[in-house]
C-alpha positions as a Python dict, from the first residue, in 0.01 Angstrom:
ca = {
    (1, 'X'): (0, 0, 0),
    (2, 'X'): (345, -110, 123),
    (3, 'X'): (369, -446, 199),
    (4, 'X'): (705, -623, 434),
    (5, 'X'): (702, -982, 353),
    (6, 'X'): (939, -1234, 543),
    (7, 'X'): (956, -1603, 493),
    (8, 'X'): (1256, -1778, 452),
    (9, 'X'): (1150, -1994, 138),
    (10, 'X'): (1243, -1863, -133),
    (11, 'X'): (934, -1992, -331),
    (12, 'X'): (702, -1914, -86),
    (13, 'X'): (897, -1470, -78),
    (14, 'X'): (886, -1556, -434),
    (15, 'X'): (478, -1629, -486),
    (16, 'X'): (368, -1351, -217),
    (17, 'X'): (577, -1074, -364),
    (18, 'X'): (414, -1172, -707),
    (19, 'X'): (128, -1199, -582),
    (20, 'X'): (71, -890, -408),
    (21, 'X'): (261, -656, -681),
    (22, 'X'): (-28, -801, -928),
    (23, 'X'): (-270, -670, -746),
    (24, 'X'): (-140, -285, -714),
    (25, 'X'): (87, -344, -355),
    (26, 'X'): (447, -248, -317),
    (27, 'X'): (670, -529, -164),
    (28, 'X'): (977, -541, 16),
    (29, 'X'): (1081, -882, 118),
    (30, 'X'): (1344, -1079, 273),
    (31, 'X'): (1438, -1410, 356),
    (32, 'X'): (1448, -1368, 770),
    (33, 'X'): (1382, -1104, 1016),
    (34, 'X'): (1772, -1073, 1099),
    (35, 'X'): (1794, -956, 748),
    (36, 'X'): (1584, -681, 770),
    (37, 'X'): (1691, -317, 874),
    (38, 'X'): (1384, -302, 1115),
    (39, 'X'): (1507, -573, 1287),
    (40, 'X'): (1884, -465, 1328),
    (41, 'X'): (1846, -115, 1350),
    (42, 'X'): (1820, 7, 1729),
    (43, 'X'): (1493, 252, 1631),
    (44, 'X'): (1250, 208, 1349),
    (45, 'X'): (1429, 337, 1059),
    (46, 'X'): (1118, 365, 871),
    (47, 'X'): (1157, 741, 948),
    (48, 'X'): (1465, 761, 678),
    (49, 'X'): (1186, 732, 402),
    (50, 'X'): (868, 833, 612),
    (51, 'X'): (703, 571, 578),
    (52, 'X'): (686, 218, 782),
    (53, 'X'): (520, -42, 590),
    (54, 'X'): (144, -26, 589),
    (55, 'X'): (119, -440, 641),
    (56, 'X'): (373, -704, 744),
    (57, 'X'): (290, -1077, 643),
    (58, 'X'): (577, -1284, 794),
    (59, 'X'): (657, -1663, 861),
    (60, 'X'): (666, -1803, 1227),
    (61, 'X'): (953, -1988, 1174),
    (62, 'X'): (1247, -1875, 1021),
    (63, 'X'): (1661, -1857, 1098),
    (64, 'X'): (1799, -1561, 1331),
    (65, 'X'): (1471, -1502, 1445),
    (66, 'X'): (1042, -1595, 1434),
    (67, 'X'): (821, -1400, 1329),
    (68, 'X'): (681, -1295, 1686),
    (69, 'X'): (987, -1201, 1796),
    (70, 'X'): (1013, -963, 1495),
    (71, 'X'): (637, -844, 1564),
    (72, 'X'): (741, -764, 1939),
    (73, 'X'): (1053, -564, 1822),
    (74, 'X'): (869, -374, 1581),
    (75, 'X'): (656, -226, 1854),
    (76, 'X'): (946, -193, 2097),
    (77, 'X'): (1124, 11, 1810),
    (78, 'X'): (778, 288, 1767),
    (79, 'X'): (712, 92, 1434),
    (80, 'X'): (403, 268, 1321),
    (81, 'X'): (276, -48, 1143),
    (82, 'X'): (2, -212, 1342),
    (83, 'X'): (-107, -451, 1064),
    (84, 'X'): (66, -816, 1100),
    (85, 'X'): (-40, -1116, 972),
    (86, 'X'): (188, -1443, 1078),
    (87, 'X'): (171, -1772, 851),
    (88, 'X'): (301, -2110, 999),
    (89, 'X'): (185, -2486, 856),
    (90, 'X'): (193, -2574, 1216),
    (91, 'X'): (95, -2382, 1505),
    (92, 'X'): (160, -2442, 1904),
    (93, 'X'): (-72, -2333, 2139),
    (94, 'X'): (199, -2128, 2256),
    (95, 'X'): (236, -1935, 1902),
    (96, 'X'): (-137, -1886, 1898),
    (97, 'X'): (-161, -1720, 2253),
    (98, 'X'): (95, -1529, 2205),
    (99, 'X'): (-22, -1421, 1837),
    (100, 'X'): (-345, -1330, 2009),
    (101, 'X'): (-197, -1115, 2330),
    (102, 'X'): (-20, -912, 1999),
    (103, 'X'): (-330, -900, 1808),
    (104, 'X'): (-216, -1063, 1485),
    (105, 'X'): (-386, -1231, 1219),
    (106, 'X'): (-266, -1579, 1114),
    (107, 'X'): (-263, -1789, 848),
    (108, 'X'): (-234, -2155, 845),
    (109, 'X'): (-19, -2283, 539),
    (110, 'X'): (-152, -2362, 304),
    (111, 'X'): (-403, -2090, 291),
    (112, 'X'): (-592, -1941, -12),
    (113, 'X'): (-460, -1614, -146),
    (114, 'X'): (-863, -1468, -149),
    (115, 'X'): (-807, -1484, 261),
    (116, 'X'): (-508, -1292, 241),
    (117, 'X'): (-659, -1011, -1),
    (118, 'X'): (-983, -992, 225),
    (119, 'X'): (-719, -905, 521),
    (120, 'X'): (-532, -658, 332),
    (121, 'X'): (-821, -511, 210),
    (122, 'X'): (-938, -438, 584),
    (123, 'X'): (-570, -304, 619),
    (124, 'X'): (-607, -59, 336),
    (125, 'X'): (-959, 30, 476),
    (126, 'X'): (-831, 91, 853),
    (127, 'X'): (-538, 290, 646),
    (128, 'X'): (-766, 506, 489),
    (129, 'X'): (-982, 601, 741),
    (130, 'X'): (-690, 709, 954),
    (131, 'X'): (-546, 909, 702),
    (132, 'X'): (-876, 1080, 716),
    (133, 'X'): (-921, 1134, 1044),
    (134, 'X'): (-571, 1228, 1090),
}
């Protein structure tokens, strides 16, 4: 499964793209959603390779942009990815209603990495059976 991580700590990019690769999932991360083609590009360009991620786990906060912002874009663009996941140590009510209206997942930082595989696991699931019935 192809995973888009953003989070501007470079630790944090660091851990998740670890993380993830260990357990079988291509990653492509960057550091903020301004440096990401999906962002910049006036159309999804996830149509150059065929294939838009299958998961995006991104950062609320982070320079250029947040990670709603991105989330909104992405479906603005035709992104085909529907599975986003937003992390944040602190949420405002704002952030939560508005990650709700979207219908994200989120994470509160620190969270265990066992939440995070459940969720992608649901992801590859949803994946799978639309590949099937597709």
């Amino acid at each position: 499964m192809k995973v888009l991580v953003l989070d501007d700590d470079p630790l944090v990019r660091s851990f998740l793209q670890g993380f993830l690769v260990r357990y079988g999932h291509e990653v492509v991360s960057y550091p903020s959603p301004v440096a990401c083609p999906i962002f910049t590009y006036p159309v999804c360009p996830c149509g150059m390779d065929g294939r838009c991620p299958d998961a995006v786990l991104t950062d609320v906060r982070m320079p250029g942009a947040d990670g709603l912002t991105f989330t909104e874009e992405l479906r603005r663009k035709g992104c085909r990815c529907q599975h986003v996941a937003l992390m944040s140590g602190t949420w405002t009510d704002a952030d939560l209603a508005r990650s709700k209206r979207l219908g994200l997942t989120v994470f509160a930082k620190p969270f265990h990495a066992d939440k995070l595989l459940v969720w992608l696991s649901r992801v590859e699931k949803t994946a799978a059976s639309t590949a099937i019935h597709a």
